[in-house]
C-alpha positions, 0 to 999 in steps of 0.5 A: 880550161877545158870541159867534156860535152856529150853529143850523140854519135850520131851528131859527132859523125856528122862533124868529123865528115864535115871537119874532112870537108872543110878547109882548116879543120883538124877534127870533129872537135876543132869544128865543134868548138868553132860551132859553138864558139861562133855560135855563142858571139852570135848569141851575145850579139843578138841579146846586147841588139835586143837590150839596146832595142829595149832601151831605145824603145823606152827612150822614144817612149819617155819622150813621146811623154814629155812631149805631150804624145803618149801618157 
């Protein structure tokens, strides 16, 4: 499956200049996807670290309570 972006011309030629610089880039669209691609697994990464930061916090914090710590 595939789905149309729009980006301004502007931003796309940045990209084809960079896809001509860059090893292992065909087009603007190739880098374009690697981008957003690397971009999205670097997103997932941080939200699941900020979530078991969050479930780490409260476990620390329940048994600061049991033991007596914290109320």
């Amino acid at each position: 499956m595939t789905t149309d972006i729009t980006v301004t011309d502007a931003l796309y030629a940045r990209y084809e200049t960079l896809a001509t610089e860059l090893d292992g880039f065909d087009s603007a669209d190739d880098l374009i996807e690697y981008v957003l691609s690397a971009s999205a697994t670097e997103l997932e990464r941080t939200t699941d670290a900020e979530t078991a930061d969050e479930v780490d916090d409260e476990a620390v914090h329940d048994r600061l309570k049991q033991l007596g710590y914290v109320e």
